[in-house]
PDB file of N, CA, C and O in Angstrom:
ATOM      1  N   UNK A   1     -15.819  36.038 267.766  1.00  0.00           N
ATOM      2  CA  UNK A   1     -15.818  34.600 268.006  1.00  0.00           C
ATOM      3  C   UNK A   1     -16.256  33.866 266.750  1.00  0.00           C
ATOM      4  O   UNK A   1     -17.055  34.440 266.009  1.00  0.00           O
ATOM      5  N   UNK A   2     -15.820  32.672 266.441  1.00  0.00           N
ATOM      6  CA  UNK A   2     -16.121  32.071 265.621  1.00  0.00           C
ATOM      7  C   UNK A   2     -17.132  31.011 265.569  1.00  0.00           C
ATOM      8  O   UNK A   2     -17.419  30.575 264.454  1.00  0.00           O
ATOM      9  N   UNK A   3     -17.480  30.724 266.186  1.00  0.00           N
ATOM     10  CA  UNK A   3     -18.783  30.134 267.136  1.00  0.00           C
ATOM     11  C   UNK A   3     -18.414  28.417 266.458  1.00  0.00           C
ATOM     12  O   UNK A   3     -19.251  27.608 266.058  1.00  0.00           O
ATOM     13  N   UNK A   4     -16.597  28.209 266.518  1.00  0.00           N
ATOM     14  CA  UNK A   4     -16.694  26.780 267.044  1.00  0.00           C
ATOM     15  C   UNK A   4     -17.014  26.163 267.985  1.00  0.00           C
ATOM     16  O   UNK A   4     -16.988  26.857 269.002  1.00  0.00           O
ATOM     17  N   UNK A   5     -17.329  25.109 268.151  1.00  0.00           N
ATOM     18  CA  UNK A   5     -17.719  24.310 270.069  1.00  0.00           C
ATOM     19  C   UNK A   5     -16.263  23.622 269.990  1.00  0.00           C
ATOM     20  O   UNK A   5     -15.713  23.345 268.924  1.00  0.00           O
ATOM     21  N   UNK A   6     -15.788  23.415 271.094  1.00  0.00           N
ATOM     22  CA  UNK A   6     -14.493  23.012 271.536  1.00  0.00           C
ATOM     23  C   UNK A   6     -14.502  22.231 272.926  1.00  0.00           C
ATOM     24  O   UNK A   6     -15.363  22.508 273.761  1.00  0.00           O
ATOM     25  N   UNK A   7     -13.502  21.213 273.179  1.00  0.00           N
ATOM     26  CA  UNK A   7     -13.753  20.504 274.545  1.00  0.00           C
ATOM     27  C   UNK A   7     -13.463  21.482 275.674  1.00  0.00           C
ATOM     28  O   UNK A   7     -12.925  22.579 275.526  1.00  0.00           O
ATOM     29  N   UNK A   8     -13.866  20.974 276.771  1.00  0.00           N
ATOM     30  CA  UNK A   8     -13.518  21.643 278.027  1.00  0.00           C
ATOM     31  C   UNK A   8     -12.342  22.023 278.622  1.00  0.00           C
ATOM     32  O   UNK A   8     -12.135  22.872 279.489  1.00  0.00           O
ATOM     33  N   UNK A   9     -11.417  21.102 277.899  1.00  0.00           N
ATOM     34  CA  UNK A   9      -9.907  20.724 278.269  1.00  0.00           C
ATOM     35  C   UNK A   9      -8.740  21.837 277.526  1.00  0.00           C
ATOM     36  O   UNK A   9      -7.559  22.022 277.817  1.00  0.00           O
ATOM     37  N   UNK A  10      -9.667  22.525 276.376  1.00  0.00           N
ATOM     38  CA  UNK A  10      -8.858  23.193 275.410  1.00  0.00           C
ATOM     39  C   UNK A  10      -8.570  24.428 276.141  1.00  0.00           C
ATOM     40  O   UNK A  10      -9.417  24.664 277.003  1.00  0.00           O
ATOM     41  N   UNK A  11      -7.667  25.249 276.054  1.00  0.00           N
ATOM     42  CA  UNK A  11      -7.154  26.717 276.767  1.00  0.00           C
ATOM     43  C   UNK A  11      -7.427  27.551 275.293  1.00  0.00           C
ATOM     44  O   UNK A  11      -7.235  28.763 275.393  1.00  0.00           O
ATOM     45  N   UNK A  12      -7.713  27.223 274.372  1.00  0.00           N
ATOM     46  CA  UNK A  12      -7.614  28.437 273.188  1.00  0.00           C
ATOM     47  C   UNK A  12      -8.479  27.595 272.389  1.00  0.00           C
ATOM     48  O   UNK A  12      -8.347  26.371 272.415  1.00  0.00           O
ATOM     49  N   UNK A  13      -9.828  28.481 271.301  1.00  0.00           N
ATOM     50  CA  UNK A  13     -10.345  27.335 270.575  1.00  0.00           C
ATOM     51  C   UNK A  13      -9.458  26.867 269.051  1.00  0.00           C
ATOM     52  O   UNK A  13      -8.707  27.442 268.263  1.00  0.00           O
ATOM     53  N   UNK A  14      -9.991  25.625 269.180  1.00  0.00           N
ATOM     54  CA  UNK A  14      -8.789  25.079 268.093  1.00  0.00           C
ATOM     55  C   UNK A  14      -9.225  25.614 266.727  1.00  0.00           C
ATOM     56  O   UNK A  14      -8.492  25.256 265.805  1.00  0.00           O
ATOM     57  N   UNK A  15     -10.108  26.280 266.446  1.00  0.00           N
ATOM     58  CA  UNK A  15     -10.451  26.597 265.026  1.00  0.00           C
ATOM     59  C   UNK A  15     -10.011  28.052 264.847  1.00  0.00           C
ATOM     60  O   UNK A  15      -9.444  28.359 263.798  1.00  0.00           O
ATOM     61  N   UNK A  16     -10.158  28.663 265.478  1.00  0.00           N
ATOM     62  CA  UNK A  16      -9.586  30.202 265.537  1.00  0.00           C
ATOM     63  C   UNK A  16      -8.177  30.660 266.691  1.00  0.00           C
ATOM     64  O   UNK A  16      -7.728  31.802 266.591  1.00  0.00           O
ATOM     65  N   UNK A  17      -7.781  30.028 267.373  1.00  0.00           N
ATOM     66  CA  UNK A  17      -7.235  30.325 268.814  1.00  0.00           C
ATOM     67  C   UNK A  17      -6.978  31.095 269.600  1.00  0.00           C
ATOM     68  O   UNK A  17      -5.894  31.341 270.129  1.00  0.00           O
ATOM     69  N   UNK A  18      -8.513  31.791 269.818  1.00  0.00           N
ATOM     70  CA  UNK A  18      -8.711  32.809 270.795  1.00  0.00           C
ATOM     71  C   UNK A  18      -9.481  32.108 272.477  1.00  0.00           C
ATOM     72  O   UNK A  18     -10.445  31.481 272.917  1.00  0.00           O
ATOM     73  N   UNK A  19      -8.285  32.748 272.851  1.00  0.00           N
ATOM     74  CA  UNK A  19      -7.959  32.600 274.299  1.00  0.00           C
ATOM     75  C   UNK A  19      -9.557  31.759 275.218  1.00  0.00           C
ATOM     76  O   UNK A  19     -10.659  32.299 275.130  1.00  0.00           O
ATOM     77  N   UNK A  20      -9.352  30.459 276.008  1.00  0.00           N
ATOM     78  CA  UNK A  20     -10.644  30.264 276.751  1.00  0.00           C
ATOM     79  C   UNK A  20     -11.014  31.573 277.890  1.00  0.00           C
ATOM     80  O   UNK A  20     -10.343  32.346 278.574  1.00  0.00           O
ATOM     81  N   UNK A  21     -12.258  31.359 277.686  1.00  0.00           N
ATOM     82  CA  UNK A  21     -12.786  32.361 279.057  1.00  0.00           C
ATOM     83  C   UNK A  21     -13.151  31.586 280.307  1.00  0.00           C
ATOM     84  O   UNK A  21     -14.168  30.906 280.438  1.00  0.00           O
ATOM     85  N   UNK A  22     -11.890  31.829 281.507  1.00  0.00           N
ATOM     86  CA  UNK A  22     -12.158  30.935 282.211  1.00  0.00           C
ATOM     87  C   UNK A  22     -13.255  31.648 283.653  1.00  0.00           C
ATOM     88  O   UNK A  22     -13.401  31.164 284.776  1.00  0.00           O
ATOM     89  N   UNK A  23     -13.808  32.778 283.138  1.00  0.00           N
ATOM     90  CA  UNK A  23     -14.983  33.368 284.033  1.00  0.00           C
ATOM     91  C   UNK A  23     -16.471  32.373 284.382  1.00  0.00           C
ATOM     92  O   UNK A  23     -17.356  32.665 285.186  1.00  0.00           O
ATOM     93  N   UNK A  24     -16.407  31.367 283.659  1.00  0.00           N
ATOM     94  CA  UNK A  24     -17.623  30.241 283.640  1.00  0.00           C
ATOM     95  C   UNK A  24     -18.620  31.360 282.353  1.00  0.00           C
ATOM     96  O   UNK A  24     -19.449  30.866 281.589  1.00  0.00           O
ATOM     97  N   UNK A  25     -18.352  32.559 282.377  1.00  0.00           N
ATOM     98  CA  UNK A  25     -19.672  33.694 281.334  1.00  0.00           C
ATOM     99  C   UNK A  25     -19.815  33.162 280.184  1.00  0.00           C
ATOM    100  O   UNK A  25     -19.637  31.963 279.972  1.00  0.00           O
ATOM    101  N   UNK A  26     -20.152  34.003 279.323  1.00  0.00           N
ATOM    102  CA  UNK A  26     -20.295  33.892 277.936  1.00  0.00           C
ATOM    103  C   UNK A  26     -19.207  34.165 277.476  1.00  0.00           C
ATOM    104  O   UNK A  26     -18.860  35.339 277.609  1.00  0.00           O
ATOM    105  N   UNK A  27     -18.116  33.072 276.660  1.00  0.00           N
ATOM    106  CA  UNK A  27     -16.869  33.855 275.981  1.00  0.00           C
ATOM    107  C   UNK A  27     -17.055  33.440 274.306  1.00  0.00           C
ATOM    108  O   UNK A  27     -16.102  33.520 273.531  1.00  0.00           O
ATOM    109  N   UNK A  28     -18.476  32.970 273.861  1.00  0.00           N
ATOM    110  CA  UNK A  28     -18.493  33.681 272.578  1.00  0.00           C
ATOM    111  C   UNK A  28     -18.024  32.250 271.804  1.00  0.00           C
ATOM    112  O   UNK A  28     -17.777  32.382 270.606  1.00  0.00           O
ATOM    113  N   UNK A  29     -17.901  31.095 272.296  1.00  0.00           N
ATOM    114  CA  UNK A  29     -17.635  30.088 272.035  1.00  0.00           C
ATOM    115  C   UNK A  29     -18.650  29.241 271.830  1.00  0.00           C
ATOM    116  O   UNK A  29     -19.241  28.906 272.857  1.00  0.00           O
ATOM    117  N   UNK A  30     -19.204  28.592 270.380  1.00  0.00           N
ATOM    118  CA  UNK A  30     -19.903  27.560 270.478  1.00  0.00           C
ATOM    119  C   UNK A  30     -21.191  28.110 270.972  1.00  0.00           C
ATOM    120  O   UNK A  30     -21.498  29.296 271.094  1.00  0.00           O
ATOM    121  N   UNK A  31     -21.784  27.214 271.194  1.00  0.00           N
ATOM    122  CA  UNK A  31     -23.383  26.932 271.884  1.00  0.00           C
ATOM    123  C   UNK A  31     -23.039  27.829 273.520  1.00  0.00           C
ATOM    124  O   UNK A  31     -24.057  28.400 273.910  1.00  0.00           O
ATOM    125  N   UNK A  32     -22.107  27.972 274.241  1.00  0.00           N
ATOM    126  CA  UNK A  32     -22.053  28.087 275.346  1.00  0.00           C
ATOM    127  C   UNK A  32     -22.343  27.292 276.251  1.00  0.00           C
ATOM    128  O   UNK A  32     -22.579  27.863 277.316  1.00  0.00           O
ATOM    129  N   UNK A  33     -22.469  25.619 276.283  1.00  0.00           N
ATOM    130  CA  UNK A  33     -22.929  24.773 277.229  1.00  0.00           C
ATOM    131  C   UNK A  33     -22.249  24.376 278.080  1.00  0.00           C
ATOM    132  O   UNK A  33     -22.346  23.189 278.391  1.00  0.00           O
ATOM    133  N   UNK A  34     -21.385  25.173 278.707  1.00  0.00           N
ATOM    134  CA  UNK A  34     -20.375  24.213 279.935  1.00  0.00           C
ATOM    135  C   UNK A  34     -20.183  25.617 280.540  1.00  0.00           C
ATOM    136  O   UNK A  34     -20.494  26.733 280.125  1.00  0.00           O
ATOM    137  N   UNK A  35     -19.624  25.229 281.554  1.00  0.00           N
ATOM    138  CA  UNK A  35     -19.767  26.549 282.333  1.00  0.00           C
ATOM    139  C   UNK A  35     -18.213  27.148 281.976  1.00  0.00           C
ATOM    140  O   UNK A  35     -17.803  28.085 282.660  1.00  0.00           O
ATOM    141  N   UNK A  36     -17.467  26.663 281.033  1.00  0.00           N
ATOM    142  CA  UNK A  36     -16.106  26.928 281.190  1.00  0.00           C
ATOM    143  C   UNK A  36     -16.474  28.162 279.884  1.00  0.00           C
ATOM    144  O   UNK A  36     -15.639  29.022 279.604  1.00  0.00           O
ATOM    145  N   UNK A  37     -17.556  28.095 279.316  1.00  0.00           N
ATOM    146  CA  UNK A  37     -17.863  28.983 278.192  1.00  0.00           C
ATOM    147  C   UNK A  37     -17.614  28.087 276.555  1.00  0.00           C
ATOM    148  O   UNK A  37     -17.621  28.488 275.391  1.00  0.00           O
ATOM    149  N   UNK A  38     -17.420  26.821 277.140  1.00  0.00           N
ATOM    150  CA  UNK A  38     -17.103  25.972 275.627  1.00  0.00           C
ATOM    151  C   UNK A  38     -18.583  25.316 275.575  1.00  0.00           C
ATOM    152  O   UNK A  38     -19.421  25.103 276.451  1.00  0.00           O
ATOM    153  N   UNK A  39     -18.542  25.040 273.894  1.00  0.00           N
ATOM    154  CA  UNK A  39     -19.347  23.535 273.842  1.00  0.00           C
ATOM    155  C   UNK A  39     -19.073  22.374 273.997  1.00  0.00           C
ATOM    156  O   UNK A  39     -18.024  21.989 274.512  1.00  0.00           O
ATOM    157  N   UNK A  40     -19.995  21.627 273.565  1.00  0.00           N
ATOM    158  CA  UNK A  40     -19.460  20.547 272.924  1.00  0.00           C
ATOM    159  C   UNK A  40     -18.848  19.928 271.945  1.00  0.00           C
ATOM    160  O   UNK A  40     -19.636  19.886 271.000  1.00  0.00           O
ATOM    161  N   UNK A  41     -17.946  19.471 271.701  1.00  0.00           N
ATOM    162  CA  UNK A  41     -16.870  19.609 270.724  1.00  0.00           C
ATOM    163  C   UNK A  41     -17.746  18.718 269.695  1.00  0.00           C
ATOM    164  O   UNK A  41     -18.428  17.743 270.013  1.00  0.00           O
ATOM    165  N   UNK A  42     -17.513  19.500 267.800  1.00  0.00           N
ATOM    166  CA  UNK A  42     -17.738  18.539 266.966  1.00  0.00           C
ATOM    167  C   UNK A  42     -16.500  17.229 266.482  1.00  0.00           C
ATOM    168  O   UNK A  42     -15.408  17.101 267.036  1.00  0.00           O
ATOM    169  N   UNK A  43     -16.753  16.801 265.918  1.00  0.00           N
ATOM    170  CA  UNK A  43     -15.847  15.543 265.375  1.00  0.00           C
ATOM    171  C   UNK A  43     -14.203  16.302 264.548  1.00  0.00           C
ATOM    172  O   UNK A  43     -14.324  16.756 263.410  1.00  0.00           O
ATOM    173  N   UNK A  44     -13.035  16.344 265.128  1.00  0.00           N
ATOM    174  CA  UNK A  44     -12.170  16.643 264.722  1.00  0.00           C
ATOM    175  C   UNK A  44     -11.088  16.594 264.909  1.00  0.00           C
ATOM    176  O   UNK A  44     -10.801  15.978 265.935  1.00  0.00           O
ATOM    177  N   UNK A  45      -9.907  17.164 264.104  1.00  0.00           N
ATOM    178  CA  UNK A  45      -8.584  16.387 264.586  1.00  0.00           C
ATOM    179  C   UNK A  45      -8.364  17.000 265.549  1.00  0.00           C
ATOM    180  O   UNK A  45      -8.775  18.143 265.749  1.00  0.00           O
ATOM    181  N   UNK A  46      -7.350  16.030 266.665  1.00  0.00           N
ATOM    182  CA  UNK A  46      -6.850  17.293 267.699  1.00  0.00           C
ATOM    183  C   UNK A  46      -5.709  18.109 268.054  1.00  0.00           C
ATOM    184  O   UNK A  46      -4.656  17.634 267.629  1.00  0.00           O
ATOM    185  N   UNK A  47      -5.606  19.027 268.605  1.00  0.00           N
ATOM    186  CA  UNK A  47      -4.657  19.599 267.997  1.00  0.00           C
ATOM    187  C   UNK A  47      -4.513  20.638 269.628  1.00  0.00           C
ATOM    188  O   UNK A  47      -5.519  21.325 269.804  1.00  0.00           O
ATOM    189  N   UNK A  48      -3.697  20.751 270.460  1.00  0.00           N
ATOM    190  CA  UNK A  48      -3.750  21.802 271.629  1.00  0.00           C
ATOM    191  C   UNK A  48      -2.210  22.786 271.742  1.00  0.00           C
ATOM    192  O   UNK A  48      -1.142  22.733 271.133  1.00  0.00           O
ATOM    193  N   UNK A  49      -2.595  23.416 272.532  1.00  0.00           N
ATOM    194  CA  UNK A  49      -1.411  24.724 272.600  1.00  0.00           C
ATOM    195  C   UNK A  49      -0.332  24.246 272.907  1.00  0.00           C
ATOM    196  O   UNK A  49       0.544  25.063 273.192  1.00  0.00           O
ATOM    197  N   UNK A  50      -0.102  23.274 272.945  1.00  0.00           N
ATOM    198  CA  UNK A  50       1.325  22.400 273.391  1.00  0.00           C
ATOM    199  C   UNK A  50       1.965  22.014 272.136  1.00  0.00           C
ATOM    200  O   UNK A  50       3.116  22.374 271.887  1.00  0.00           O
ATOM    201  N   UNK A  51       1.116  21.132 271.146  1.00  0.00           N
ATOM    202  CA  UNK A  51       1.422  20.500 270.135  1.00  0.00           C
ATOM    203  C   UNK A  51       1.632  21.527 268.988  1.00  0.00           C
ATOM    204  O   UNK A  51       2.231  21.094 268.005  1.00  0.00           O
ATOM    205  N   UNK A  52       1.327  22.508 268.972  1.00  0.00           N
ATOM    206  CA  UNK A  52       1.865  23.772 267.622  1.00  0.00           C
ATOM    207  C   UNK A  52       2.893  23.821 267.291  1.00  0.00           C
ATOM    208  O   UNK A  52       3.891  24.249 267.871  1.00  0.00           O
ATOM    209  N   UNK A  53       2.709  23.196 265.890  1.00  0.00           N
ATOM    210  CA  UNK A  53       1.780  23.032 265.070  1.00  0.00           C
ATOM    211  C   UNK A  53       1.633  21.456 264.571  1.00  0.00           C
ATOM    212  O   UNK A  53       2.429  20.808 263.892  1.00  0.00           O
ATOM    213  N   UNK A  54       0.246  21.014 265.174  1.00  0.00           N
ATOM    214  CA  UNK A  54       0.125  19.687 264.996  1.00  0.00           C
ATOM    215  C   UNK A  54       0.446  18.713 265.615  1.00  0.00           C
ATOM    216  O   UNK A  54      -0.332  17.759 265.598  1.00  0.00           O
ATOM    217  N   UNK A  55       1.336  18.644 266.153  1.00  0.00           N
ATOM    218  CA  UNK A  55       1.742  17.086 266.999  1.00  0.00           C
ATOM    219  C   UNK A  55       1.773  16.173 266.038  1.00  0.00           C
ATOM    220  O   UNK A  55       1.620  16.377 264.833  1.00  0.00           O
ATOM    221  N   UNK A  56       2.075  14.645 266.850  1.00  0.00           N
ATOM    222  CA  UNK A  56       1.880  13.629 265.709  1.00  0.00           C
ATOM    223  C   UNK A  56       0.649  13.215 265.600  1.00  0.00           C
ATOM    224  O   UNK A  56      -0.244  13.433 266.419  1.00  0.00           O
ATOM    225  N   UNK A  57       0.542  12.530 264.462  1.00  0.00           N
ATOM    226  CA  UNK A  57      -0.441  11.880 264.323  1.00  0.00           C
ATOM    227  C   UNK A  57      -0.509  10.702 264.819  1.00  0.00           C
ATOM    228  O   UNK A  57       0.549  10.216 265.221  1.00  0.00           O
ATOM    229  N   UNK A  58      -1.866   9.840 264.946  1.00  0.00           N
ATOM    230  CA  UNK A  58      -1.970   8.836 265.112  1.00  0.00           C
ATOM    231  C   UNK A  58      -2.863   7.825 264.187  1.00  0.00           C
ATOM    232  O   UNK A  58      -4.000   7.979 263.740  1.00  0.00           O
ATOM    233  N   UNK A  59      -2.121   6.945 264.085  1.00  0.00           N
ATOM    234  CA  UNK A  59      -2.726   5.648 263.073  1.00  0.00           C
ATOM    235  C   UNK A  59      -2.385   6.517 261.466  1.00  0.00           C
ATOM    236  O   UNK A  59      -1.354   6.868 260.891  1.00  0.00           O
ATOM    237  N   UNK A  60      -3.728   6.602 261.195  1.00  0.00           N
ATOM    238  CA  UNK A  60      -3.893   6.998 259.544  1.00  0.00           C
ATOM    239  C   UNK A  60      -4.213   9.027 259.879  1.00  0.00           C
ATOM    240  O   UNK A  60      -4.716   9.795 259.059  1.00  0.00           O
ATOM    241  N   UNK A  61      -3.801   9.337 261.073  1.00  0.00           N
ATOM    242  CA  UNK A  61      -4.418  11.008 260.929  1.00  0.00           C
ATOM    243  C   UNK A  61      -3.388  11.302 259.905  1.00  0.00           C
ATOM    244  O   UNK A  61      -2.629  10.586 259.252  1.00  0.00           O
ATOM    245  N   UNK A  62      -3.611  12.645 259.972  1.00  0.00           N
ATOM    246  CA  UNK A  62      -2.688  13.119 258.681  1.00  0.00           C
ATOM    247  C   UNK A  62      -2.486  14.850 259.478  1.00  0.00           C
ATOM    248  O   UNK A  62      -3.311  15.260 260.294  1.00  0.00           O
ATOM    249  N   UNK A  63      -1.510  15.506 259.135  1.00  0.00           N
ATOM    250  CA  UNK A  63      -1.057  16.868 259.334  1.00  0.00           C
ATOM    251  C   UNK A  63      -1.375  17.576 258.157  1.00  0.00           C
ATOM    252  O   UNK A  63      -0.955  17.383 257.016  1.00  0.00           O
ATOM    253  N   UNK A  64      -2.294  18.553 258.641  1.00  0.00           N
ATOM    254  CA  UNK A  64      -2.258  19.837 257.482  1.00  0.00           C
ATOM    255  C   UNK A  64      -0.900  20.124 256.962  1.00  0.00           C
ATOM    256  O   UNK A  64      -0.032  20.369 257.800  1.00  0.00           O
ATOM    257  N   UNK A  65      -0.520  20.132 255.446  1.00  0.00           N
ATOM    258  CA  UNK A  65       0.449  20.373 254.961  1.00  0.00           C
ATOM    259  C   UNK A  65       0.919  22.158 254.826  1.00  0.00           C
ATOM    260  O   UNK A  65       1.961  22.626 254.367  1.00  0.00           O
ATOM    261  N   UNK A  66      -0.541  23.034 255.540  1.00  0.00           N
ATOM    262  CA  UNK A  66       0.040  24.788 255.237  1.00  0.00           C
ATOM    263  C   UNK A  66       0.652  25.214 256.800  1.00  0.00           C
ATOM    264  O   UNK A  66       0.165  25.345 257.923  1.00  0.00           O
ATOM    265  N   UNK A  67       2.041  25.349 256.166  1.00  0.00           N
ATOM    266  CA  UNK A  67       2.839  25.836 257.161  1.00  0.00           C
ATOM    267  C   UNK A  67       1.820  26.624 258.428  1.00  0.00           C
ATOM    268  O   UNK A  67       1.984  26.229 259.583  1.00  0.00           O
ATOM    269  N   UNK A  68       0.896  27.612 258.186  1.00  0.00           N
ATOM    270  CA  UNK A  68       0.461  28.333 258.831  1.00  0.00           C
ATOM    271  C   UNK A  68      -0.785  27.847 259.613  1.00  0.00           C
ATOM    272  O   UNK A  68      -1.300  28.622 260.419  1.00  0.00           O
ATOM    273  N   UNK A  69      -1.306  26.597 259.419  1.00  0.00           N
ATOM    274  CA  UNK A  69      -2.142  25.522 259.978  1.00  0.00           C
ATOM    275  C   UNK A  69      -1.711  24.437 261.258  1.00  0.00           C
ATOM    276  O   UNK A  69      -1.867  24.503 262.477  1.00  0.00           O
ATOM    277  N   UNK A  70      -1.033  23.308 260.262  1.00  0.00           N
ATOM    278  CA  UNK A  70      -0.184  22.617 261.272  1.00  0.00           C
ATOM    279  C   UNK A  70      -1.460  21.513 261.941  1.00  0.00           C
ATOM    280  O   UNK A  70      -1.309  20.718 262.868  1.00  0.00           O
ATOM    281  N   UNK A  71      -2.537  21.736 261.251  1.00  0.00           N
ATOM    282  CA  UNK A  71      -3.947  20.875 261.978  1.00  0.00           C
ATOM    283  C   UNK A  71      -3.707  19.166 262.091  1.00  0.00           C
ATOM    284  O   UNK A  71      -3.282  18.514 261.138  1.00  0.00           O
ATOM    285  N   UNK A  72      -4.049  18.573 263.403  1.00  0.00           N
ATOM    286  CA  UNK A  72      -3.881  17.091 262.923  1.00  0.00           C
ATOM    287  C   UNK A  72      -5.545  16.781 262.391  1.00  0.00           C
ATOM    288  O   UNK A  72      -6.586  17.205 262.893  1.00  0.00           O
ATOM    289  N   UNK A  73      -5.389  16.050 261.412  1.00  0.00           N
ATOM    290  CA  UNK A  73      -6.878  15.834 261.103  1.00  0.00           C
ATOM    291  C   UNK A  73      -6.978  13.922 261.264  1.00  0.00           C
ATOM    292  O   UNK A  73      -6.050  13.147 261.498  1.00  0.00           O
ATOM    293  N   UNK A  74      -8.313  13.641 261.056  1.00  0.00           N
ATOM    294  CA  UNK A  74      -8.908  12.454 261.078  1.00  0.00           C
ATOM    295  C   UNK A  74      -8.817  11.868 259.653  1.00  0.00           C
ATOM    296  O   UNK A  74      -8.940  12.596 258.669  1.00  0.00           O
ATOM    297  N   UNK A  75      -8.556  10.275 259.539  1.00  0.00           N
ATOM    298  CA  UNK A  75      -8.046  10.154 258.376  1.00  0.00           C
ATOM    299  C   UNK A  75      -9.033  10.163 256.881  1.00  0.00           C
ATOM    300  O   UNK A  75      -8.730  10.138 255.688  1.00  0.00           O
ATOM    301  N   UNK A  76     -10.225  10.208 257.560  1.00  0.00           N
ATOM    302  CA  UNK A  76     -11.261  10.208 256.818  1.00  0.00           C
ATOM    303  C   UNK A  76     -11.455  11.587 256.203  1.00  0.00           C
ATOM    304  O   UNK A  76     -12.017  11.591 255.108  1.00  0.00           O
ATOM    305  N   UNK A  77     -11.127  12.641 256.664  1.00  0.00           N
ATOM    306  CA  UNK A  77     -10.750  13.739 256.107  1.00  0.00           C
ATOM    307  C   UNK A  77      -9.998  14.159 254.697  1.00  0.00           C
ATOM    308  O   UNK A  77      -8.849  13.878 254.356  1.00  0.00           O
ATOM    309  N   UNK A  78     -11.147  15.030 253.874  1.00  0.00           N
ATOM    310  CA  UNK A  78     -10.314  14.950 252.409  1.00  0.00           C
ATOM    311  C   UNK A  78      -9.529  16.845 251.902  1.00  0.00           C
ATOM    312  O   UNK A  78      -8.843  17.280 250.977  1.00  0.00           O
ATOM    313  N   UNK A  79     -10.226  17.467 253.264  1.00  0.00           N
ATOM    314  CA  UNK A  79      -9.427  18.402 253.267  1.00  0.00           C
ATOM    315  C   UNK A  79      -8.910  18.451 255.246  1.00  0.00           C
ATOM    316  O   UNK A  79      -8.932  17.658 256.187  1.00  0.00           O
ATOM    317  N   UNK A  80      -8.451  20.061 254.983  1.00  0.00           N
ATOM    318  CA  UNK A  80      -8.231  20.349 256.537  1.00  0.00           C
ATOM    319  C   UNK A  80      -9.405  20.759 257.305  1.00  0.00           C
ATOM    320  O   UNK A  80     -10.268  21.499 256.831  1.00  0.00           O
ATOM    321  N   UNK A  81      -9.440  20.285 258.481  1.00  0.00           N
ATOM    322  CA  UNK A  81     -10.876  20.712 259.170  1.00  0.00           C
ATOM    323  C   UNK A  81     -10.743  22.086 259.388  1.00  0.00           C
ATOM    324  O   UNK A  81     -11.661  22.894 259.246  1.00  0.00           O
ATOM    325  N   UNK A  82      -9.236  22.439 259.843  1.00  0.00           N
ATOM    326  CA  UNK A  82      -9.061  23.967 260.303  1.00  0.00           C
ATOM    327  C   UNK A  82      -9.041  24.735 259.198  1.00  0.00           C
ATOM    328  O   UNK A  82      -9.911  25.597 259.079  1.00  0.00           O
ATOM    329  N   UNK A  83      -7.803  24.522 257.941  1.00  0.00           N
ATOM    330  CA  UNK A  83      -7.878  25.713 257.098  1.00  0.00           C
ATOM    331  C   UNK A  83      -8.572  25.515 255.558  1.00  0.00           C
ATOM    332  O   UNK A  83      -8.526  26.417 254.722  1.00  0.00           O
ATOM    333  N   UNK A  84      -9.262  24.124 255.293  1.00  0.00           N
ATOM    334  CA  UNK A  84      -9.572  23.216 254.290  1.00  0.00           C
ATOM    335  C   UNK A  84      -8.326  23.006 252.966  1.00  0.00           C
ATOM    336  O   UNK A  84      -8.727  22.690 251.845  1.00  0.00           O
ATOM    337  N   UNK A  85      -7.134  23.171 253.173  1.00  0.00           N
ATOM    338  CA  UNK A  85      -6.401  22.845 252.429  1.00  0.00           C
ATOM    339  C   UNK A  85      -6.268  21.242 252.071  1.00  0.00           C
ATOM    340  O   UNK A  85      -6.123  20.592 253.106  1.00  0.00           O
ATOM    341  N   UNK A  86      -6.280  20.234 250.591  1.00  0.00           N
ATOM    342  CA  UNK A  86      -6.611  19.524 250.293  1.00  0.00           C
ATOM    343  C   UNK A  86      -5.165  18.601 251.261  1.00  0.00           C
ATOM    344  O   UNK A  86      -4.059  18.965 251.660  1.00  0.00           O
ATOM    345  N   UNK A  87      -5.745  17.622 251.303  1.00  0.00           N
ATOM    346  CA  UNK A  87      -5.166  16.472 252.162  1.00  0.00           C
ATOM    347  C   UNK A  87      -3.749  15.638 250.857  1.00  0.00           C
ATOM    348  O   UNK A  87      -4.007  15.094 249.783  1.00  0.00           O
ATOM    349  N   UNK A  88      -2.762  15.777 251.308  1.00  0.00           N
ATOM    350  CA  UNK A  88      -1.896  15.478 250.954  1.00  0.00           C
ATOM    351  C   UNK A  88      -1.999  14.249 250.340  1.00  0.00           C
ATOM    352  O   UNK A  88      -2.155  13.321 251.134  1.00  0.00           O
ATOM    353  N   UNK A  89      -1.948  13.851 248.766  1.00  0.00           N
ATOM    354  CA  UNK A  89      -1.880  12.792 248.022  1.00  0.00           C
ATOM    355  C   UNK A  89      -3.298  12.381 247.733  1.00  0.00           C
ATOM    356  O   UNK A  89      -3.711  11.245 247.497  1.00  0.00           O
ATOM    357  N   UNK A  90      -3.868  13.341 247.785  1.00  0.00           N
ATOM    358  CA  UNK A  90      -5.477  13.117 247.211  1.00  0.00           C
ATOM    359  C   UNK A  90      -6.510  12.536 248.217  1.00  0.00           C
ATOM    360  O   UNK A  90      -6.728  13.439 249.025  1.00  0.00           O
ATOM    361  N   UNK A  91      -7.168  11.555 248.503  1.00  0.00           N
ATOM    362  CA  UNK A  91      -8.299  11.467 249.162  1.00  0.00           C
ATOM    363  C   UNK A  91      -8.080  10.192 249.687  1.00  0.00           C
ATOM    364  O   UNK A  91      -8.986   9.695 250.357  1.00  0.00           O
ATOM    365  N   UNK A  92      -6.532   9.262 249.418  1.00  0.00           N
ATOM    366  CA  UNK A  92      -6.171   7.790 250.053  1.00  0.00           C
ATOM    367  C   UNK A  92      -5.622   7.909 251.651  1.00  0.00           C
ATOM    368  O   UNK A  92      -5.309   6.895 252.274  1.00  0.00           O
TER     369      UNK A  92
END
């Protein structure tokens, strides 16, 4: 596990995407504070098993540009939250 925290709503965590544990146990996720085995999610783009790779963005987000990412990030973001690859056209 990678011990991201992720919302409740997610089926796979978005930083690594290994499978939710929907036993309420310990699945190795985060802090463990919800009974679904997630945390609480930190500040990040979003991104779910539907939208792979990425979805659109909204407003000023921006899409990880590595094929193998696909992350939507927040526009304030100067790399990728998921794979830190630098944000397309520098830091504007």
């Amino acid at each position: 596990s990678c011990g991201n925290n992720n919302f409740a709503f997610r089926q796979t965590c978005q930083k690594c995407d290994t499978p939710k544990d929907d036993s309420g146990g310990d699945s190795g996720f985060g802090n463990n504070q919800s009974q679904s085995g997630f945390g609480k999610a930190k500040s990040g783009g979003f991104k779910d098993s539907d939208s792979k790779p990425g979805g659109k963005p909204r407003g000023e987000e921006w899409i990880c540009p590595n094929e193998d990412c696909g992350n939507n990030n927040f526009a304030f973001r100067k790399e990728c939250m998921k794979c830190s690859t630098p944000k397309p056209g520098g830091s504007t």
